[in-house]
C-alpha positions as CSV (number, residue, x, y, z in Angstrom):
1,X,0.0,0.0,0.0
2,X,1.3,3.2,-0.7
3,X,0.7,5.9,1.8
4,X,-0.2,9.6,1.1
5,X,1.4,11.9,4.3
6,X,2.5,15.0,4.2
7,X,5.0,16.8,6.9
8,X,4.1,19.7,8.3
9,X,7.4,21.5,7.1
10,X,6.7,20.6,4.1
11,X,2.8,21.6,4.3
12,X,4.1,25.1,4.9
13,X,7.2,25.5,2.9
14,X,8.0,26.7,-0.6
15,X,7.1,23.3,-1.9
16,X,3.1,24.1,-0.8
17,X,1.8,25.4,-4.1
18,X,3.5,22.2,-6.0
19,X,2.4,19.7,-3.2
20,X,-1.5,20.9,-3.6
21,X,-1.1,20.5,-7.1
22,X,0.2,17.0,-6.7
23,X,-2.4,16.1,-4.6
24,X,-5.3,17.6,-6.6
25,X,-3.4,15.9,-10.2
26,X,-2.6,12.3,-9.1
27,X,-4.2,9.4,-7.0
28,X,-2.2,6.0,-5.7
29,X,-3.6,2.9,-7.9
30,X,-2.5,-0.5,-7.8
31,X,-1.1,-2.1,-11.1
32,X,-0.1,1.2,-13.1
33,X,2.7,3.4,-13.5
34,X,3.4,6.3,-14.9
35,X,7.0,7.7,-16.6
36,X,9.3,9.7,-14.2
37,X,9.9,12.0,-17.0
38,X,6.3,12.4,-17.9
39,X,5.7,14.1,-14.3
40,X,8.3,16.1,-14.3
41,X,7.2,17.2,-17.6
42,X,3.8,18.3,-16.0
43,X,5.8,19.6,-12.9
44,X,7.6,22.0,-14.9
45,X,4.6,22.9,-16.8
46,X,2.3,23.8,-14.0
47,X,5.4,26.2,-12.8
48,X,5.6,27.9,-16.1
49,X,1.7,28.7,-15.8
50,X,2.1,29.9,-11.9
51,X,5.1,31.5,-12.6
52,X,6.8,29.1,-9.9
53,X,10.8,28.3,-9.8
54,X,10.7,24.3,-10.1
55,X,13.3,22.6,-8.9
56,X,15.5,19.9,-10.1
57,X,14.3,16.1,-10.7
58,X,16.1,15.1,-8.3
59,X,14.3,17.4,-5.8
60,X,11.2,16.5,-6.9
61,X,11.4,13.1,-7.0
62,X,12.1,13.7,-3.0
63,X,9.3,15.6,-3.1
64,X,6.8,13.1,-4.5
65,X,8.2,10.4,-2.2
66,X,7.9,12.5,0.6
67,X,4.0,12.7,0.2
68,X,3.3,8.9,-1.7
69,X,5.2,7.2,1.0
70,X,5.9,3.5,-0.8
71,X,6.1,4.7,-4.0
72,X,7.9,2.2,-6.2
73,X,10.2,2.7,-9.0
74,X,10.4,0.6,-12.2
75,X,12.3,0.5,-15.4
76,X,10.1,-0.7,-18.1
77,X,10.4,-0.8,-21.9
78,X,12.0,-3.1,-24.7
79,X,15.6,-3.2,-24.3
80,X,17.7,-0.4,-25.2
81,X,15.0,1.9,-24.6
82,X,13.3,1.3,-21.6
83,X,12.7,4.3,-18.7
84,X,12.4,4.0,-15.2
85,X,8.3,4.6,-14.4
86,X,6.9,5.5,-10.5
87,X,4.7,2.5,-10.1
88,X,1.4,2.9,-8.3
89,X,0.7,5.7,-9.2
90,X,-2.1,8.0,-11.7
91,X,-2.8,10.9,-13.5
92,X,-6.7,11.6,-11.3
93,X,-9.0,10.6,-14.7
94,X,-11.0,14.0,-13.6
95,X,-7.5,16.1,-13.8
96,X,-6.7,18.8,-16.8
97,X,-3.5,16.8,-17.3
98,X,-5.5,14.2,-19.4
99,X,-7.0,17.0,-21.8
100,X,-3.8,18.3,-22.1
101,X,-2.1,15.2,-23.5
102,X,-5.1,14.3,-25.4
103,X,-4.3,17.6,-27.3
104,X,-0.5,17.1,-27.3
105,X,-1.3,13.5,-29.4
106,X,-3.6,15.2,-31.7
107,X,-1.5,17.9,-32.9
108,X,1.2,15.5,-33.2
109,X,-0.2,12.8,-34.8
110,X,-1.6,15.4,-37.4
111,X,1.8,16.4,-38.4
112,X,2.9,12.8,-38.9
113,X,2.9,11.8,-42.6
114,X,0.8,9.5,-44.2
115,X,3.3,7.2,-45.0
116,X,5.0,7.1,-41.7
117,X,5.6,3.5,-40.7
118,X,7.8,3.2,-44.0
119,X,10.4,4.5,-41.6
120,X,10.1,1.6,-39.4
121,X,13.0,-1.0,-40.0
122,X,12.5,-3.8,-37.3
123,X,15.6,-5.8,-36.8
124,X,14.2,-8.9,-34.7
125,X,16.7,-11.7,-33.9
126,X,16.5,-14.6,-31.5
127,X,19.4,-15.5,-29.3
128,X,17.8,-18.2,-27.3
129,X,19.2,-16.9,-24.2
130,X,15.5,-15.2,-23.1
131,X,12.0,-14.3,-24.4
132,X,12.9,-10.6,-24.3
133,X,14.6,-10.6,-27.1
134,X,12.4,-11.3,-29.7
135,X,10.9,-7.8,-30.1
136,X,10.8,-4.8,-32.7
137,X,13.8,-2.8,-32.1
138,X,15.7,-0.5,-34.3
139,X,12.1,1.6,-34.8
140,X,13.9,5.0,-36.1
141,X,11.9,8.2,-35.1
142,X,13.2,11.7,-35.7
143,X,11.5,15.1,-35.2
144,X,9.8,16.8,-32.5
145,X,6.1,15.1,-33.6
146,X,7.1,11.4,-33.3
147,X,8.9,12.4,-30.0
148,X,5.6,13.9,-28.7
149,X,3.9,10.7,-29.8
150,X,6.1,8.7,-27.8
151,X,5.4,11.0,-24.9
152,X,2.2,10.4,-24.9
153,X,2.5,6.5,-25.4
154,X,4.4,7.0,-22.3
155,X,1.5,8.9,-20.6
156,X,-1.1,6.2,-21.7
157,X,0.7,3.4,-20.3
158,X,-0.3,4.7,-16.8
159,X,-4.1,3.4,-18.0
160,X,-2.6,-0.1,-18.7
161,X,-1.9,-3.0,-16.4
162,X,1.7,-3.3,-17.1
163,X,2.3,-5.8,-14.0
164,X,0.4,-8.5,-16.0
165,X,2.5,-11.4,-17.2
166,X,2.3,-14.1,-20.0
167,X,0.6,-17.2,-18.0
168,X,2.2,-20.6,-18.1
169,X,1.7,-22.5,-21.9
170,X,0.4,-26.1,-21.9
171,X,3.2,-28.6,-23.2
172,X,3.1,-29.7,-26.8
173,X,1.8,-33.0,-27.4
174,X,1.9,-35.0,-30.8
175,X,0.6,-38.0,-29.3
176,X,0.0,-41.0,-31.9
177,X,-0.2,-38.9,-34.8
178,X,2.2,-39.3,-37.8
179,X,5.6,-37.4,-37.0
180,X,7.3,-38.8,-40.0
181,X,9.9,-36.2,-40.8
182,X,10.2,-34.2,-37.6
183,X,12.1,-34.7,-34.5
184,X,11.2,-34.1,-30.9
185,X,14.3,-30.9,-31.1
186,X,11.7,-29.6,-33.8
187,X,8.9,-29.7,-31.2
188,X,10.7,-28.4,-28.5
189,X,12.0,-25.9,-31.0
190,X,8.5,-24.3,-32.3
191,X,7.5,-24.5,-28.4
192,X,10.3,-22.1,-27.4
193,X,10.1,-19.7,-30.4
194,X,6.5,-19.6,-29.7
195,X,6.6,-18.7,-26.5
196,X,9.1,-15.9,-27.4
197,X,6.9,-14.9,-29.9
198,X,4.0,-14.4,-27.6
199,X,6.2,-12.4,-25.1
200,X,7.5,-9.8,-27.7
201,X,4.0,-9.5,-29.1
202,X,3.3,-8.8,-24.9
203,X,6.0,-6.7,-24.6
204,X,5.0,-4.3,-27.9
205,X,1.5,-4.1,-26.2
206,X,2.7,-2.9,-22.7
207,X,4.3,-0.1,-24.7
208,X,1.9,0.9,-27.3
209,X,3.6,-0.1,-30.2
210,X,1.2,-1.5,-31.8
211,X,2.5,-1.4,-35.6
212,X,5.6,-3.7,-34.7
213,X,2.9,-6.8,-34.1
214,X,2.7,-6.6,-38.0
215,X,6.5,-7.5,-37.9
216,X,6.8,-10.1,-35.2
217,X,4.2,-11.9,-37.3
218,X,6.2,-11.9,-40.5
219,X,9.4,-12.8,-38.3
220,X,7.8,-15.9,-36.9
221,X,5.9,-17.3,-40.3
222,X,8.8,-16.3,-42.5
223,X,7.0,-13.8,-44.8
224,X,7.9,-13.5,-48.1
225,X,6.6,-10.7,-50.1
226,X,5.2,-11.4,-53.7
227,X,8.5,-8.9,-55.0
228,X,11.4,-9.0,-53.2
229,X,13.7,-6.0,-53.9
230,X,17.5,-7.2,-54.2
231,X,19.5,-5.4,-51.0
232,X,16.0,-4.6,-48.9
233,X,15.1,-7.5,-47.3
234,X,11.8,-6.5,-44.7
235,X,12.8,-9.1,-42.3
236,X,16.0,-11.0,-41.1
237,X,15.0,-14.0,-40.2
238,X,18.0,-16.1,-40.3
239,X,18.4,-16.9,-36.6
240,X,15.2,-18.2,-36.0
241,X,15.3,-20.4,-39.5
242,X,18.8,-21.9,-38.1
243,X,16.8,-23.1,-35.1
244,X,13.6,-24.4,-36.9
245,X,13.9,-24.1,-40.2
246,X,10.0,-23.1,-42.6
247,X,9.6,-26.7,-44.0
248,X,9.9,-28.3,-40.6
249,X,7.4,-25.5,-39.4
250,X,5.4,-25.9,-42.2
251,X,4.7,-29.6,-41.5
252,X,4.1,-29.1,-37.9
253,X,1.7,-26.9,-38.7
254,X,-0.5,-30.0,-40.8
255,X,-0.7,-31.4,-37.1
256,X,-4.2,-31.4,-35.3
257,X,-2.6,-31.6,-32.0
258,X,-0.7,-28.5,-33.0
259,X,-3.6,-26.1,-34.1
260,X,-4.8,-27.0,-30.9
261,X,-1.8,-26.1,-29.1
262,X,-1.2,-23.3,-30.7
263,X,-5.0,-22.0,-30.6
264,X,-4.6,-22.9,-26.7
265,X,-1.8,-20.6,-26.6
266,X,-3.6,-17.9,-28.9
267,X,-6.3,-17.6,-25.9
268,X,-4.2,-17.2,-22.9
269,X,-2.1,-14.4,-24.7
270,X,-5.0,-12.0,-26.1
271,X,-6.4,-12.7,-22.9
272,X,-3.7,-11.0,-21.1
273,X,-3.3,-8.5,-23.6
274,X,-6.8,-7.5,-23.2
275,X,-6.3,-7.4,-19.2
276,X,-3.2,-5.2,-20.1
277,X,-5.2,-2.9,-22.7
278,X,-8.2,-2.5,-20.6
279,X,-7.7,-3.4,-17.0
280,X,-11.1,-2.0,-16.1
281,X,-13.7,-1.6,-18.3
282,X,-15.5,1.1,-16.5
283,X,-12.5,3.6,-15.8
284,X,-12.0,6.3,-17.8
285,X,-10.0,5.7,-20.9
286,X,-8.0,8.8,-22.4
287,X,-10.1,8.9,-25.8
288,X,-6.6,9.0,-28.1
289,X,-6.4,6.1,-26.3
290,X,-9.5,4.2,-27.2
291,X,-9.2,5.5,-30.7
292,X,-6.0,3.6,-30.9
293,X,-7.4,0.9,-29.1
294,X,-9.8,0.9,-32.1
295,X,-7.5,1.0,-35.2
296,X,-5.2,-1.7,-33.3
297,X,-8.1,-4.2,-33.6
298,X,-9.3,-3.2,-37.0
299,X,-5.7,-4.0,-38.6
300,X,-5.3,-7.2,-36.4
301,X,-7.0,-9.7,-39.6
302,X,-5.4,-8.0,-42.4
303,X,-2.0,-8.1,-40.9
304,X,-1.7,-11.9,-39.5
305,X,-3.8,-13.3,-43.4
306,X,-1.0,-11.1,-44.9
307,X,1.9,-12.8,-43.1
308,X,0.6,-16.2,-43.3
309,X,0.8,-16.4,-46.7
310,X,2.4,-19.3,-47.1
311,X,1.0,-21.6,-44.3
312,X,-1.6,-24.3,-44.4
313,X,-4.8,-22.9,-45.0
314,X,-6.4,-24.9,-41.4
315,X,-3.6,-23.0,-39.4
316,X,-4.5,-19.9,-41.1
317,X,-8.2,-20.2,-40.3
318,X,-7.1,-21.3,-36.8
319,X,-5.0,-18.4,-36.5
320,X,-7.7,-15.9,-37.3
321,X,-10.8,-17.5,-35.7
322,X,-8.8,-16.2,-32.6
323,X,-7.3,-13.1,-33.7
324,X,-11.1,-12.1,-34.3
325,X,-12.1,-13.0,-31.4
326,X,-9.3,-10.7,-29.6
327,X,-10.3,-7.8,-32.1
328,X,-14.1,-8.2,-31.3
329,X,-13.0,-8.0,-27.8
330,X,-11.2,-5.0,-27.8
331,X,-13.9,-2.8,-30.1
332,X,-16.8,-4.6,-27.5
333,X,-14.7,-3.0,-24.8
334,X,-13.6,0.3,-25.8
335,X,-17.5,0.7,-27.0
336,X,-18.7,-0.3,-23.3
337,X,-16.3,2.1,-21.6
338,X,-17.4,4.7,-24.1
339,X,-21.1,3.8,-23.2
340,X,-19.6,3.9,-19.3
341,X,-18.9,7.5,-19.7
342,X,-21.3,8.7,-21.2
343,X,-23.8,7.1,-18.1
344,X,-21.9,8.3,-15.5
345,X,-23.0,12.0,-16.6
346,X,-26.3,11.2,-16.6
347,X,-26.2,8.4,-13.2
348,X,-25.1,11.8,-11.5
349,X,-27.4,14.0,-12.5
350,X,-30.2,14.3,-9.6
351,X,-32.7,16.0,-12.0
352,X,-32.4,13.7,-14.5
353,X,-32.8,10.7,-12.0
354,X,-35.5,12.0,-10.5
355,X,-37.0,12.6,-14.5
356,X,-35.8,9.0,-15.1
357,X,-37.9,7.8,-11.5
358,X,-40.7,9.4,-12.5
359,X,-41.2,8.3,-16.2
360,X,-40.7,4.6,-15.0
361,X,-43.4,4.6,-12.5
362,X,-45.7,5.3,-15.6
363,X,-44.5,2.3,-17.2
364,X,-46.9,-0.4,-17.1
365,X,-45.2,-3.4,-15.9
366,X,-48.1,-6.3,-15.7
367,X,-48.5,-4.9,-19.2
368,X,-45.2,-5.2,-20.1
369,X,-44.9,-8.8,-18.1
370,X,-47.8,-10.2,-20.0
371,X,-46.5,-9.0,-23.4
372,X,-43.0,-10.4,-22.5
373,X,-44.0,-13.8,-20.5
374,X,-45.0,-16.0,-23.4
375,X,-41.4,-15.3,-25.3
376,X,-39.5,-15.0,-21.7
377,X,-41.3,-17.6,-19.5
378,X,-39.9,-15.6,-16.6
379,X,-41.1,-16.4,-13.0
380,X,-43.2,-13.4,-12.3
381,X,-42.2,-12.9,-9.1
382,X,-38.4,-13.1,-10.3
383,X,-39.4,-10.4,-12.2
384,X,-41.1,-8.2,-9.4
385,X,-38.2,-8.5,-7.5
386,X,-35.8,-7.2,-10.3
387,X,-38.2,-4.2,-11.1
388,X,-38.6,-3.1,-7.7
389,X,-34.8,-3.6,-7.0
390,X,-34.2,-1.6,-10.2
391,X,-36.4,1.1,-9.2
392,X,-34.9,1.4,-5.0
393,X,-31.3,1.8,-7.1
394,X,-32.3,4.1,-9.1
395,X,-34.0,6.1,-6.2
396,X,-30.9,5.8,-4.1
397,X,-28.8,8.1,-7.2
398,X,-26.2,5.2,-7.0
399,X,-22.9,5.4,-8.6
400,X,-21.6,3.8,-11.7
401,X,-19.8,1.1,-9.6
402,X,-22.9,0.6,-7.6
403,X,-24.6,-0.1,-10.5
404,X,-22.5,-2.7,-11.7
405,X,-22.2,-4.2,-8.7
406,X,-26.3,-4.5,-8.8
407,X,-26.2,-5.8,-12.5
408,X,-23.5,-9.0,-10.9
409,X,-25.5,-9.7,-8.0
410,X,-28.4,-9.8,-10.6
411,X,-26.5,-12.0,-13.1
412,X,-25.0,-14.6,-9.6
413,X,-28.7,-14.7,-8.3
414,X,-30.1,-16.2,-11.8
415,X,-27.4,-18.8,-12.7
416,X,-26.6,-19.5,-9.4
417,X,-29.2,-22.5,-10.4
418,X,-27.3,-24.2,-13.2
419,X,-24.3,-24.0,-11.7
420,X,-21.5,-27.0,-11.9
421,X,-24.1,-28.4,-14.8
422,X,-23.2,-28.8,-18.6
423,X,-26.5,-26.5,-19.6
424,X,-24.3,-23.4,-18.0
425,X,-23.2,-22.0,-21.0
426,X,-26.9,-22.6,-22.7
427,X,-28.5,-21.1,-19.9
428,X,-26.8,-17.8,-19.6
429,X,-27.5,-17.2,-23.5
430,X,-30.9,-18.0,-22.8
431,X,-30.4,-15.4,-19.9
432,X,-28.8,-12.8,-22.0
433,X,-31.7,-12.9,-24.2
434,X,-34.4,-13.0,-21.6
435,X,-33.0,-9.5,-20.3
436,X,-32.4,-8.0,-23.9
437,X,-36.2,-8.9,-25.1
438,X,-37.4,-7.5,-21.6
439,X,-35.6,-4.4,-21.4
440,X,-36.3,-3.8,-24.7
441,X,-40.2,-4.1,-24.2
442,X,-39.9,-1.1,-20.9
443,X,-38.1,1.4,-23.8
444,X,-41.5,0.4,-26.1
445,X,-43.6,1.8,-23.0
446,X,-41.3,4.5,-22.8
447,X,-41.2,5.4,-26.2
448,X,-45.2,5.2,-27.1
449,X,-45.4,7.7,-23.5
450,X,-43.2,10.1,-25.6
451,X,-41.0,10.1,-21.7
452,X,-38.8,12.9,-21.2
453,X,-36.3,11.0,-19.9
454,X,-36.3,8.6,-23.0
455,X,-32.9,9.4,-24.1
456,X,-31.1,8.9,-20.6
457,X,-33.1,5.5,-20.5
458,X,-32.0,4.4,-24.0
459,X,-28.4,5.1,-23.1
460,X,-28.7,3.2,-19.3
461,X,-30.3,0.5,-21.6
462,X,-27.4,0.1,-23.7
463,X,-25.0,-0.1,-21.1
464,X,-26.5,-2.6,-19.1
465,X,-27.0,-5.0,-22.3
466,X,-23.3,-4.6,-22.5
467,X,-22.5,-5.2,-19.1
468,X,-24.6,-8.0,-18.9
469,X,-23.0,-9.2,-21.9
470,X,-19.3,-8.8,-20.2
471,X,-20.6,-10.1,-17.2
472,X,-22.1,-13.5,-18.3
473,X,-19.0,-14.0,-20.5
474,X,-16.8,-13.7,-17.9
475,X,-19.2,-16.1,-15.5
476,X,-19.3,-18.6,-18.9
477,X,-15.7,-18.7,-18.8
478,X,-15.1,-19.2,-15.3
479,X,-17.1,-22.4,-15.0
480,X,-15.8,-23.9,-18.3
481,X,-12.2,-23.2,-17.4
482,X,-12.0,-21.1,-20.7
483,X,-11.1,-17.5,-21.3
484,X,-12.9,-15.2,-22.6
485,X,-11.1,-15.0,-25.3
486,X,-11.6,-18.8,-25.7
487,X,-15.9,-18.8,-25.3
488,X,-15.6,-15.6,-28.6
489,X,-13.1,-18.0,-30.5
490,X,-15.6,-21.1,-30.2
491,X,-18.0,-18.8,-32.0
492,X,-16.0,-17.2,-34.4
493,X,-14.6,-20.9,-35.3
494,X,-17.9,-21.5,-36.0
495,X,-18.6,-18.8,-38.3
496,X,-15.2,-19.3,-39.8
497,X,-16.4,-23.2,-41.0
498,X,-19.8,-22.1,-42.1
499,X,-17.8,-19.5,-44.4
500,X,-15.9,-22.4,-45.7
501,X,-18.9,-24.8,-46.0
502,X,-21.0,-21.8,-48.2
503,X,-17.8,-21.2,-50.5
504,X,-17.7,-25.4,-51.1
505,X,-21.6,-25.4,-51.8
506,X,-21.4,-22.4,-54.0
507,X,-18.5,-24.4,-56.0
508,X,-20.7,-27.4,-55.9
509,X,-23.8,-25.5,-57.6
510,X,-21.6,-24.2,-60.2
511,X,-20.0,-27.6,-61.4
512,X,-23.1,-29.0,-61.8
């Protein structure tokens, strides 16, 4: 725990001004740090608009320890350009400071040019010596806009969850199956450089450098682009073909027990890179943030297809069966903390609460429970319970955090039943749907009483959908001994074979 306590000297010396400033600017948090020279930065800042004489980094660093007693430091980043970070502790999400780096990142990133990751020449080599070494270095950035970019990376990386490592993989496993032609050195091999893989892909996360995953991807399944330039090679890849060379990884990629393996793997690392992208999904995100977030996931498909160009098609559809599931992940997320937001406005807003109150108890619920009984066959008094419970919440003007407390209890309460049974999974989609077609129902009663407070209920409504959503999913995954990650992929395997199955039909129809 890290301790806030401020001397009395220092409560009424020179450093006063600064030390209310600190105090009104940054919080203690568990799991997060924040760059030594990204304070400072704000330090100096705040003394050039106060038309205070900062002192030296060194005296401030005495400073903040002397009121965040505990404070750790850490130095994090890839090698050869790592910085030491004060960890546990915040920018406030309320504070200025975040509008002002918002602003920074804007103005930079509209000076970039177009064209800019042309300038990024990734040298990635294995030494086999540690997992930290397979990572995107020799990334070249010159002038004062990419600088302020990295600046703000830097500032960003307090929102993650930087503390969260790559869990344990399961051991690789041929069993029975036909290993003509490869050696247990090739298994243990394509174990190893997998797991480094998975690390620098971690480690590019943790510091926002999102554009390198592209390269670690090529690095691993030996790109080769359609025309290869003579003298500009895009990767060197010659270590990690002297330790398991493309036709041995080719054929281990043919092998069912390895596209499980490897899709095993898949779920435990986009899993933690979630947890490190969006620790909470109702804190306030920076929105340069989110937006990057955002693009991130969008380019995830089109990047891994375009460097598995020359792997078995059933690894490749493997492969992005779970990259799609990560993707869908991350733009669900970043869409419910956006939809967390823009509630907490309106959850503390009394007059709007009180509106909200008062257009419910116009609603008529034996109305809406008879309309909604013969698709939900709900227990009515289940459903009593949950409107009156909604109503003495809403009454109360509880928080955000209360209210997602109140949608888990809700969410423990009904499965609690089907616990520790195979029909889990079934019946928390059934559940899922239940609340969507109810809810959905109230906002019809709302709507035909033209309610003022329609529009604060239509954006409550969409945040508790996706809540409940996040919720269940979570719930699903802890009794199945899945990941999230892992119930998505199921589904997006799914879609993925039906794609295949309409393409062979369509073939079929036209040969005939």
């Amino acid at each position: 725990y890290i301790l806030v306590v401020i001397s009395e000297s220092v409560r009424e010396g020179p450093e006063a001004p600064s030390l209310q400033w600190l105090l009104d600017n940054y919080e203690t948090a568990e799991g997060v740090s924040l760059p030594r020279s990204t304070l400072y930065n704000h330090y100096l800042r705040h003394c050039q608009e106060q038309k205070l004489d900062p002192v030296n980094a060194a005296s401030f660093g005495k400073l903040i320890r002397s009121i965040f007693m505990g404070l750790r430091t850490r130095r994090l980043g890839t090698r050869g350009n790592s910085k030491y970070h004060y960890y546990g502790i915040r920018v406030k999400p309320d504070s200025p400071l975040n509008r002002l780096q918002e602003d920074m990142q804007y103005m930079a990133l509209r000076q970039q040019p177009v064209q800019q990751k042309q300038r990024f020449k990734p040298v990635q080599k294995f030494d086999g010596n540690s997992g930290d070494n397979y990572s995107g270095g020799g990334q070249q950035l010159a002038g004062a806009a990419e600088q302020t970019v990295i600046a703000q990376s830097q500032h960003h990386q307090q929102f993650l969850d930087a503390s969260r490592a790559l869990p344990d993989f399961v051991e690789l496993d041929l069993g029975q199956s036909n290993t003509e032609n490869i050696s247990p050195e090739d298994v243990k091999a394509l174990q190893a450089l997998y797991r480094e893989h998975c690390e620098a892909i971690l480690d590019v996360v943790v510091n926002l450098q999102f554009s390198l995953i592209e390269k670690l991807w090529q690095t691993f399944w030996r790109y080769s682009p359609p025309e290869t330039v003579v003298g500009d090679t895009i990767i060197e890849n010659s270590e990690i073909e002297a330790r398991l060379p493309q036709s041995q990884l080719l054929l281990l990629c043919r092998h069912e027990a390895v596209l499980k393996w490897m899709n095993t793997c898949d779920h435990l690392m986009y899993h933690a890179l979630v947890e490190i992208l969006i620790p909470d999904v109702l804190r306030p995100i920076p929105s340069a943030l989110t937006q990057a977030i955002r693009n991130f996931a969008k380019s995830l498909e089109g990047w891994l297809n375009n460097a598995m160009n020359a792997v078995p098609q059933r690894m490749i559809q493997t492969k992005i069966a779970a990259v799609s599931a990560f993707a869908q992940t991350l733009r669900r997320y970043t869409s419910l903390n956006h939809l967390a937001q823009a509630a907490r406005a309106v959850l503390q807003n009394t007059s709007q609460i009180n509106q909200m109150l008062s257009d419910l108890n116009r609603v008529d619920f034996a109305n809406v429970q008879e309309q909604a009984s013969w698709v939900c066959q709900c227990e009515e008094g289940v459903v009593q319970h949950l409107e009156q419970d909604f109503k003495a919440t809403l009454q109360q003007q509880s928080s955000l955090e209360q209210w997602a407390a109140w949608l888990e209890n809700v969410v423990t309460q009904v499965l609690k039943p089907y616990e520790h049974r195979p029909s889990f999974p079934r019946a928390a989609r059934q559940f899922l749907l239940k609340w969507s077609f109810y809810s959905s129902m109230v906002i019809r009663d709302l709507t035909l009483r033209s309610a003022a407070s329609f529009g604060s209920f239509h954006l409550i409504r969409l945040l508790y959908d996706e809540y409940m959503f996040y919720l269940v999913e979570h719930r699903v995954a802890q009794v199945t001994g899945e990941t999230p990650i892992g119930v998505m992929g199921e589904v997006q395997n799914v879609i993925v074979l039906n794609d295949i199955f309409l393409y062979f039909m369509s073939l079929s129809r036209n040969t005939v």
